[in-house]
Legacy VTK file of the C-alpha trace (Angstrom):
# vtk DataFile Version 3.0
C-alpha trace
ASCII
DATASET POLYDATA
POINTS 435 float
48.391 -32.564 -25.568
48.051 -32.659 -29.258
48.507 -35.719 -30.944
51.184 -33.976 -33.449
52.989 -33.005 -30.044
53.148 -36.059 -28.417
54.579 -37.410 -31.607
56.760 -35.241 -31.737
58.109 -35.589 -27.998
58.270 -39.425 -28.816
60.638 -38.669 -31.502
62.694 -36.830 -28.937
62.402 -39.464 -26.461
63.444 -42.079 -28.666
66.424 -40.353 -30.571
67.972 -39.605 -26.878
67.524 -43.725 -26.227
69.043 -43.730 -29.646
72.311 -41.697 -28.757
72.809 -42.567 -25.493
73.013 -46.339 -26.755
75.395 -45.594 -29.926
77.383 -43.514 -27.167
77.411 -47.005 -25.234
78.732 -48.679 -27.945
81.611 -46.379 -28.815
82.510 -46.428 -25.365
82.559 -50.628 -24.843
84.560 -50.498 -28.598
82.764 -53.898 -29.876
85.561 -54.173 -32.497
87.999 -54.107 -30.044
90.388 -57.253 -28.295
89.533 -55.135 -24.945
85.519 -55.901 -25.446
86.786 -59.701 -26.182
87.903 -60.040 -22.982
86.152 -58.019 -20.604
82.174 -58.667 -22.130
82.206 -61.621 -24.301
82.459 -63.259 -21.084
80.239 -66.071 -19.539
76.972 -65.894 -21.388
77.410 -63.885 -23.772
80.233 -66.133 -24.786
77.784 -68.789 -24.391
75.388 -67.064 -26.614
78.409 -66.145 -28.905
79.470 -70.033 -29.337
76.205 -71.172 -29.759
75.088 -68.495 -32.352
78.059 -69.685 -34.535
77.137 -73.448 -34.188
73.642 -72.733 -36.043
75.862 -70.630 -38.182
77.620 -73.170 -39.449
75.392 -75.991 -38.658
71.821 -74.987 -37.723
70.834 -77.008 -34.669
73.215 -79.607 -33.881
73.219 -82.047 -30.623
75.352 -79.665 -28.449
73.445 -76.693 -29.804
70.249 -78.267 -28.175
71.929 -79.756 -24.999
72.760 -76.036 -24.269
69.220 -74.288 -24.905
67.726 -76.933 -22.874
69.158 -74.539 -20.401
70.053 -71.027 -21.830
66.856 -70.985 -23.961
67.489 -71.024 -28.186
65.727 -68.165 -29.149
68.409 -65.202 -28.577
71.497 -68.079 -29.967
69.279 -68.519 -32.856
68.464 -64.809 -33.759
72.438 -63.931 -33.113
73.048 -67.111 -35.734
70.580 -65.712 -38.221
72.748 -62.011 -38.069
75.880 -63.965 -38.160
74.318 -66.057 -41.219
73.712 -62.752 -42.855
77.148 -60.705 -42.078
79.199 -62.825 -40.909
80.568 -63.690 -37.745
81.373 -60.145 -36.406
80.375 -58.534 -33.316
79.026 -55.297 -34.421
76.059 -56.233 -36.095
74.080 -58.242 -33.112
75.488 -54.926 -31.164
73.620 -52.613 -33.658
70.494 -54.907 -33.535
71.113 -54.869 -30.207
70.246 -51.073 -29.948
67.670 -50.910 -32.630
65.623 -53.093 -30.071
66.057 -51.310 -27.032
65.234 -48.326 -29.085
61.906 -50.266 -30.489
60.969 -51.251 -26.958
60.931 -48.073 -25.504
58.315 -46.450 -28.412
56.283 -50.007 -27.387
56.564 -49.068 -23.911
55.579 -45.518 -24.283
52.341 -47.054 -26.661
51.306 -49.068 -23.911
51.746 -46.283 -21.047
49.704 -43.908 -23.191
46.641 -46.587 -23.747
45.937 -46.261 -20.302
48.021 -43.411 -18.314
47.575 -41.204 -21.359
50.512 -39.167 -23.126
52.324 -37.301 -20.506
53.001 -40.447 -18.586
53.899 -42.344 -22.149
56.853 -39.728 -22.699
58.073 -39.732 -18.701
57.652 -43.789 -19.012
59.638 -43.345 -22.364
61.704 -41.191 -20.658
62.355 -42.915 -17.886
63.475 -46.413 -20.247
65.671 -44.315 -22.157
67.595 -43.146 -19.539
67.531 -46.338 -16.862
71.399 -47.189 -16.995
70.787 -51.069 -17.251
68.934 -50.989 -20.566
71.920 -48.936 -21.823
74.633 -50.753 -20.888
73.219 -54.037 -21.789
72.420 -53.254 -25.040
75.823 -53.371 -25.969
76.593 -56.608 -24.650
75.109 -60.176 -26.426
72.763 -60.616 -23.621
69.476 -62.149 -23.870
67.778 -59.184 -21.622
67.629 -56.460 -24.431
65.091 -58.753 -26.654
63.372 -60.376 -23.788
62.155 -56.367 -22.635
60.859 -56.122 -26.221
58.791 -59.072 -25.736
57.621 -58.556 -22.134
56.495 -54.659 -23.223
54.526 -56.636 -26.239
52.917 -59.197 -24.192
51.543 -56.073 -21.953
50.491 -54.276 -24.406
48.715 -57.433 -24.971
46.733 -57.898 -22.147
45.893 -54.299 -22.409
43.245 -55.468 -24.858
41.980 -57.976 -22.564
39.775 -55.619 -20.084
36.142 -56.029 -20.008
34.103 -54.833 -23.035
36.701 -54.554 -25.176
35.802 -56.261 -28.418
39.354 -57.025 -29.335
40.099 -58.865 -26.314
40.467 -61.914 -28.548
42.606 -60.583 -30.587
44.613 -59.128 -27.040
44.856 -62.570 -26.156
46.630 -63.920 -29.069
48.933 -61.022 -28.698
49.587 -62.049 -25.506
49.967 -65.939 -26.185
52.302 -65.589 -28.375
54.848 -62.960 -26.722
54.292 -64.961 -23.873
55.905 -68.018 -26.001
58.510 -66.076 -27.798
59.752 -64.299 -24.064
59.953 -68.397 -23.171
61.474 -69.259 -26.464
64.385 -66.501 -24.928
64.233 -66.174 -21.216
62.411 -69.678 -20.184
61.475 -67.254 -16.717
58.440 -66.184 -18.824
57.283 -69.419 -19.212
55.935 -69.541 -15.891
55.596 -65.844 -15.072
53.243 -65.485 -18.045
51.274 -67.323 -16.854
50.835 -66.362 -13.702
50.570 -62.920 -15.025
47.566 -63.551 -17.106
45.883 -64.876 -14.513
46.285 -62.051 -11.592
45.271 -59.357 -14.699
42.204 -61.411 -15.319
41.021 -61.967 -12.090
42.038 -58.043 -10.863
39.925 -56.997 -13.523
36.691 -58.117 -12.428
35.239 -58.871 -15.469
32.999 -61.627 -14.129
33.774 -65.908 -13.782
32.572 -66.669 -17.363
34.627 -64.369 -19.382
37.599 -64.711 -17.360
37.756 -68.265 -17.639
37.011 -67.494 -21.222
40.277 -65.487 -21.554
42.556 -67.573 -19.503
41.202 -70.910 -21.572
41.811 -69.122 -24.366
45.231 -68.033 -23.392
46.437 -71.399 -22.330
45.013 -73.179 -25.864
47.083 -70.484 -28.174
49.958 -70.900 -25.893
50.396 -74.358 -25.952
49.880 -74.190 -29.950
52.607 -71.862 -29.921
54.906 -73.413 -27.858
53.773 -76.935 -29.645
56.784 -77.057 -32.138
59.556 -76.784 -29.600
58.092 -79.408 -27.021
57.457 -81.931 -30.216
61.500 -80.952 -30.936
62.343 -81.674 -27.280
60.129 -84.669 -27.365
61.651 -86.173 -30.828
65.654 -85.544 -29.588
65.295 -85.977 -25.637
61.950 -88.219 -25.219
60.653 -85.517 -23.231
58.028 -82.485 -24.251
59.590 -80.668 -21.483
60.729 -77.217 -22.501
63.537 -76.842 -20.333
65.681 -77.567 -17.217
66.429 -74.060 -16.611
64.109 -74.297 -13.661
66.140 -76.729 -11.500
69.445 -75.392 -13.221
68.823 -72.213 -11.409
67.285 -73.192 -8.434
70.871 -75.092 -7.836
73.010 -72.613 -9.217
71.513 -69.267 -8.462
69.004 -69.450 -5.134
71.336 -72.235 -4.055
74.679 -70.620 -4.948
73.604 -66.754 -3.642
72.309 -68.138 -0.306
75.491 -69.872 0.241
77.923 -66.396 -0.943
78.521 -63.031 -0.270
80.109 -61.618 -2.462
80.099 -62.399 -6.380
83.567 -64.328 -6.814
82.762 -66.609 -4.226
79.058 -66.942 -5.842
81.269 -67.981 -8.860
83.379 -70.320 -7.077
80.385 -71.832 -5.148
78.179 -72.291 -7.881
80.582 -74.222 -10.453
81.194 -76.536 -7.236
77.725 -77.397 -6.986
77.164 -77.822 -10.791
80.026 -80.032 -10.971
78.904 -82.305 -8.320
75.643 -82.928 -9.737
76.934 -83.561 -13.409
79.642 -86.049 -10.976
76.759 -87.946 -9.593
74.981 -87.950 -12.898
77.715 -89.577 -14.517
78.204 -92.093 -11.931
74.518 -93.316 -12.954
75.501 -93.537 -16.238
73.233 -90.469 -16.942
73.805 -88.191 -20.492
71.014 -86.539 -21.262
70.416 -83.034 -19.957
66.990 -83.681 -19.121
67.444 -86.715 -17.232
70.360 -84.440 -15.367
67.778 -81.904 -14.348
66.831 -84.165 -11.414
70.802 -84.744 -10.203
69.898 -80.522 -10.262
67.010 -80.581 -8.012
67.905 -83.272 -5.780
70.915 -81.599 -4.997
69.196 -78.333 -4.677
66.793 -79.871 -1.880
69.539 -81.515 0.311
71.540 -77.623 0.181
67.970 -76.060 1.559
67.098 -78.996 3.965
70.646 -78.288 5.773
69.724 -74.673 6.503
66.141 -73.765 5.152
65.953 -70.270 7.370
69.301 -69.129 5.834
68.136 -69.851 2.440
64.592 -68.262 2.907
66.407 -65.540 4.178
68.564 -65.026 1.373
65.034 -64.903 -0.990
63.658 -62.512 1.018
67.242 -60.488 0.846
66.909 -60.801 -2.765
63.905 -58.260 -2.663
66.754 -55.274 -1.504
68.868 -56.816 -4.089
66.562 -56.761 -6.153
66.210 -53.104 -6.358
69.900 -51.946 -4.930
72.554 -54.186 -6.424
73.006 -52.107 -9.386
76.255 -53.368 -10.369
77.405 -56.976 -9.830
78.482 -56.191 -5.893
81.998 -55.978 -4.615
84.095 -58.095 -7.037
87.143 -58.997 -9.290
85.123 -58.835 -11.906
84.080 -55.112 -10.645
87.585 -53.989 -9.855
89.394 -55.100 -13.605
86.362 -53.494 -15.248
87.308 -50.367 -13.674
91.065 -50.903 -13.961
90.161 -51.250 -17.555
88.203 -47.943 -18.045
87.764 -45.514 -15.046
84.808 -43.950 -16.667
82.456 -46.964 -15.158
82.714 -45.429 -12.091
80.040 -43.137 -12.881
78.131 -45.666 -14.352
78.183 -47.518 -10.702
77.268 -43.691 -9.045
75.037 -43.098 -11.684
73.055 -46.942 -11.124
72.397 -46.296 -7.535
70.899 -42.569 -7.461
68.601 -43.824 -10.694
67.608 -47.223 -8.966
66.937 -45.054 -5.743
64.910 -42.592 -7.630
63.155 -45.236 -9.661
62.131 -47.346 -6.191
60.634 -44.061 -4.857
58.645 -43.440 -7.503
57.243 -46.735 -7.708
57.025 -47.794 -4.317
54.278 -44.741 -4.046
51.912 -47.257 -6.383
50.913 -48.656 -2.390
49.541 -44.806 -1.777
47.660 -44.587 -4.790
44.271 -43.456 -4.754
43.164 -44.068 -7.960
45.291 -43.237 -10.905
46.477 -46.278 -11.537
43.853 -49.914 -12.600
43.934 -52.339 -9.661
45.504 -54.671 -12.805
47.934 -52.707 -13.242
49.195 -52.638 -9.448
48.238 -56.346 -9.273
50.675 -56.677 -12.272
53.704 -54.541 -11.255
53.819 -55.990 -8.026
53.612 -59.173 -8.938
56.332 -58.718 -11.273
58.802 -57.258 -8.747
58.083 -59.872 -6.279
58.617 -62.895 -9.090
61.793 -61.558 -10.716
62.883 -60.494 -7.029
62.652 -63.855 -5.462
63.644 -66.222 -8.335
66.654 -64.353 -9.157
66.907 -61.103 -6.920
69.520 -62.497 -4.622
71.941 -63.758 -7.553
74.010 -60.217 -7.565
73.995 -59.863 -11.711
72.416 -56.260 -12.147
70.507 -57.279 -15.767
68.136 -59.365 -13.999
66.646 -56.342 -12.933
65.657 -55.550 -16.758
63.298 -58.674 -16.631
60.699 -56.946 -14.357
61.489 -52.990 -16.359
58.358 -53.147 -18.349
55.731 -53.993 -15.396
57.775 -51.496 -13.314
58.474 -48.217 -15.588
54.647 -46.947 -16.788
53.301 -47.250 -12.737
56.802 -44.812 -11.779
55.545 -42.471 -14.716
51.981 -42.019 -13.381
53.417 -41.441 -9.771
55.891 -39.198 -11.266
53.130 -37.025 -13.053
51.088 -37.136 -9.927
53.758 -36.055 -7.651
54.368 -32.632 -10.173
50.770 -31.947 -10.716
50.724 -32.133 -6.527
53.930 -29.660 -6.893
52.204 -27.967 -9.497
49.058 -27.067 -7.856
50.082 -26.449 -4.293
52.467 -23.846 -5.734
49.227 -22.191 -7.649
47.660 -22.510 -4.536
50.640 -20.527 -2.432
50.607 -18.143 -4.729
46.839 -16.981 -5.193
44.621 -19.497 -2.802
41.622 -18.489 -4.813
43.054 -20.478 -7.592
41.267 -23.952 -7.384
42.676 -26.354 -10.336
LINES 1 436
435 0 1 2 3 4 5 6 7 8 9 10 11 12 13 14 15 16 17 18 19 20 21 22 23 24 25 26 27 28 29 30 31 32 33 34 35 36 37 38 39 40 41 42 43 44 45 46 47 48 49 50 51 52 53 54 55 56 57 58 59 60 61 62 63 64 65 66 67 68 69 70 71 72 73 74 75 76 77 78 79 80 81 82 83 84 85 86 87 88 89 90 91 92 93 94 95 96 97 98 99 100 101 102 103 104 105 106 107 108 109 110 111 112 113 114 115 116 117 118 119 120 121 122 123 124 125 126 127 128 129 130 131 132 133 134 135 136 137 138 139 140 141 142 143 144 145 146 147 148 149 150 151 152 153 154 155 156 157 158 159 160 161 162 163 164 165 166 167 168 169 170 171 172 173 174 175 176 177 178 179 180 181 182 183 184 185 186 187 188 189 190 191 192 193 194 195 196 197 198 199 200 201 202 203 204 205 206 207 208 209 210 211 212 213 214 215 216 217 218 219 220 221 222 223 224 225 226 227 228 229 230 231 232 233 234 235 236 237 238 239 240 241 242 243 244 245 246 247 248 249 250 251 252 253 254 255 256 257 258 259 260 261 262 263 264 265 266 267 268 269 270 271 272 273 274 275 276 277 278 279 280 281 282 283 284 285 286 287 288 289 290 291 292 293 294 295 296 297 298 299 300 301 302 303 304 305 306 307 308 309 310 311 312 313 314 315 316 317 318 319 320 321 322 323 324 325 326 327 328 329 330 331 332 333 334 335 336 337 338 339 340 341 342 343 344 345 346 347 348 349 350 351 352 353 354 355 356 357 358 359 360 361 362 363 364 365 366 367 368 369 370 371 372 373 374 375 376 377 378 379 380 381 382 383 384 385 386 387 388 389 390 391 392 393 394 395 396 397 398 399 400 401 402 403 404 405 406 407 408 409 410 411 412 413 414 415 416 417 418 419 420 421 422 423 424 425 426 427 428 429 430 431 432 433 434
């Protein structure tokens, strides 16, 4: 394939992410009441509020008792838009797109550094049509940005493999994605850095220069991250980033073991939250971080009672995972589609694409050789992180967080699978042929 070609069938690519989106949009009506009160829900109402505090105020107390568990960098980027036009809707919406759009030329750039250019435009492909990225684009979650990031931070440690004389430079690329996908999702905070590590070690490059790389790595990181831990430090007395960790671990592993189905999750959930703040406060305790342990604690005695249901439930979360597409059997479901029909074949659609996109990515575990033992190392690792930590808590975005590990090893089984077609049809038809 020509370079002018595959240019040109990127353009494609991306101006079908393009209108597929914008259709999205017209569809969810951002401008109207109906959007208020069916998607700025929850938290993208949290995101919402908090965007319009730093509006207003920049970063006040509340602002950074919030973040210490929703993360600050997608409420301060939504802030920054609302700074610029106002507080309206449509413009994070628009941004919104423009990023998913962006992420999927990154994505097909990385797939082609390695898998080449037909797999670039089926990975490409393959993002612009996965029904998750779509609809979430057009509602202020964090996910949309976060893929951006995690498809940067890959194309990061793409420059990393052995012999490459920019794998300094890969990296720094990597630290600092790595610390902007924590600054929005705090999940990458630890995935990162377990990711690193199994792409250094799969690639074999030898003790020395992977300890090198990871040193490296964990110096620029902690420089990047620096600022907000010596903000945490000044206003909480802590350089912890976060209490998302125990947050979750209460109110999603905790709350999903305990459900099955969504409203009860709901209903569950805001129990347990509510007793730990209770017990908090009968302590005397205010500040979030001191809270996270009321969190924790609380999250231990719920596993003690049962610990095989709950282990259970994580290793549920891996079918989840992959087959929840839509937020299960709900309320929330059933007024969506009393509100607009039409997401019924959004639903249909989400479970033959999720199906289709498990096939061809499950077939990474019958590769013989297409595909960089990093890469594998990588994608599975992915899956099994996202799957476990929040696999089992029924929201269908959380899917998005493993997309870009998952998308270019489906587009090299996908282009193996035809060329298999391809050939044995050749061969069926003349068996002299030999390509």
């Amino acid at each position: 394939m020509t370079n002018s070609k595959f240019w040109a069938l990127c353009g494609i690519v991306l101006l079908t992410a393009l209108l597929l989106r914008i259709g999205a949009v017209l569809a969810v009506r951002p401008w109207s009441e109906q959007y208020l009160r069916s998607y700025l829900i929850h938290d993208p109402q949290v995101y919402h509020d908090l965007a319009v505090i730093f509006q207003k105020d920049g970063i006040t107390e509340e602002f950074r008792n919030t973040v210490a568990i929703y993360a600050p960098g997608y409420p301060i980027l939504l802030g920054i838009v609302y700074k610029l036009f106002g507080v309206n809707l449509m413009p994070p919406v628009i941004l919104n797109v423009l990023i998913s759009v962006i992420t999927c030329a990154v994505l097909m750039v990385t797939t082609r550094k390695t898998f080449g250019e037909r797999t670039a435009i089926v990975a490409g492909l393959l993002f612009a049509l996965h029904p998750h990225s779509i609809r979430f684009s057009t509602i202020l979650y964090s996910e949309t940005l976060f893929m951006l990031i995690a498809s940067i931070f890959v194309l990061g440690l793409l420059y990393t493999q052995p012999f490459d004389k920019k794998w300094v430079l890969g990296v720094v690329v990597a630290a600092l994605a790595a610390s902007l996908g924590a600054f929005s999702r705090i999940s990458m905070l630890y995935f990162s850095v377990l990711a690193v590590l199994c792409w250094i070690i799969s690639n074999k490059s030898g003790w020395r220069l992977a300890l090198q790389q990871f040193s490296l790595f964990a110096i620029i990181y902690l420089i990047f991250l620096s600022p907000w831990m010596i903000h945490n430090k000044l206003h909480h007395g802590t350089f912890r980033l976060s209490v998302s960790g125990e947050y979750n671990l209460l109110a999603l592993v905790v709350g999903s073991a305990k459900a099955d189905d969504l409203d009860t999750f709901h209903v569950l959930k805001n129990e347990l939250l509510k007793s730990a703040y209770e017990r908090a406060r009968q302590d005397g305790v205010d500040d979030i971080f001191e809270i996270s342990r009321y969190f924790l604690d609380l999250a231990v005695e719920e596993i003690s009672k049962e610990p095989s249901r709950f282990l259970l439930a994580q290793i549920k979360g891996l079918y989840n995972f992959w087959f929840r597409p839509v937020q299960a059997r709900s309320s929330r479901v059933a007024e969506l589609i009393e509100n607009d029909p039409k997401i019924v074949y959004y639903i249909y659609y989400s479970h033959v694409f999720h199906l289709f996109l498990f096939l061809a990515w499950i077939a990474l575990f019958f590769d013989k050789g297409r595909i960089p033992t990093p890469w594998k190392v990588l994608s599975v690792v992915a899956v099994v992180y996202f799957a476990f930590t929040v696999g089992n808590a029924a929201y269908s975005r959380f899917f998005l967080h493993a997309l870009p590990y998952i998308l270019p090893v489906a587009a090299v089984n996908l282009v193996s699978f035809y060329d298999w077609l391809r050939k044995s049809a050749l061969n069926r038809a003349d068996p002299t042929i030999s390509r």
